[in-house]
C-alpha positions in Angstrom: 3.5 -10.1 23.3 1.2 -7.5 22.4 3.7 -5.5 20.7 4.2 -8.6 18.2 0.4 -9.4 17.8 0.1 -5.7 16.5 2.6 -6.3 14.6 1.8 -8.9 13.3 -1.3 -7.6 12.6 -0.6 -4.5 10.7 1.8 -6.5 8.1 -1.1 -8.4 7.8 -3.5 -5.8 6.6 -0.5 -3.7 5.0 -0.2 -7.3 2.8 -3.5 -7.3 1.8 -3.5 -3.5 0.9 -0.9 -4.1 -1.2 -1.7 -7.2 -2.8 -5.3 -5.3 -3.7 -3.7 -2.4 -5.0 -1.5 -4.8 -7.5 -5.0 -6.3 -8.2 -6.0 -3.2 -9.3 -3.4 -2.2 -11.6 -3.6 -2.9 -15.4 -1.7 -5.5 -17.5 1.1 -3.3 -19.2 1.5 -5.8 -21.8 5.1 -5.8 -21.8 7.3 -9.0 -20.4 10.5 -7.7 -17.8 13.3 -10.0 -19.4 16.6 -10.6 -16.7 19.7 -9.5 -17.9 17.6 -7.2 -20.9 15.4 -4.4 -18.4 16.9 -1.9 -16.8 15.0 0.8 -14.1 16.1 4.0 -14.6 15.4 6.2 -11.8 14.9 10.4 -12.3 14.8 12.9 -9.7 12.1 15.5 -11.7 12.7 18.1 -9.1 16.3 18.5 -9.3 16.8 17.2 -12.7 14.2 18.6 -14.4 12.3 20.6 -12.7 14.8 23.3 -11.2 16.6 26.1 -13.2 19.8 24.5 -13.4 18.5 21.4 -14.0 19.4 19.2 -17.4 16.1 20.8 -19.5 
């Protein structure tokens, strides 16, 4: 039981860390449409960053 209460307890505070951190972000002004956004993810250290890389 103790194992869950700590558990418990550290999503708790891990929840509230994050939801602070959002807090603290700015608006970006910009509207994420479904079906119109796409996330395009970059590894800059092998990509772009290395001697063979794209750049």
């Amino acid at each position: 039981m103790k194992t869950i209460a700590k558990t418990v307890s550290a999503v708790a505070l891990l929840t509230t860390a994050i939801s602070t951190a959002l807090a603290a972000l700015p608006d970006p002004g910009m509207q994420v449409e479904n079906g119109r956004t796409a996330l395009v993810v970059t590894d800059p250290q092998n990509d772009f960053l290395s001697p063979k890389g794209v750049t």
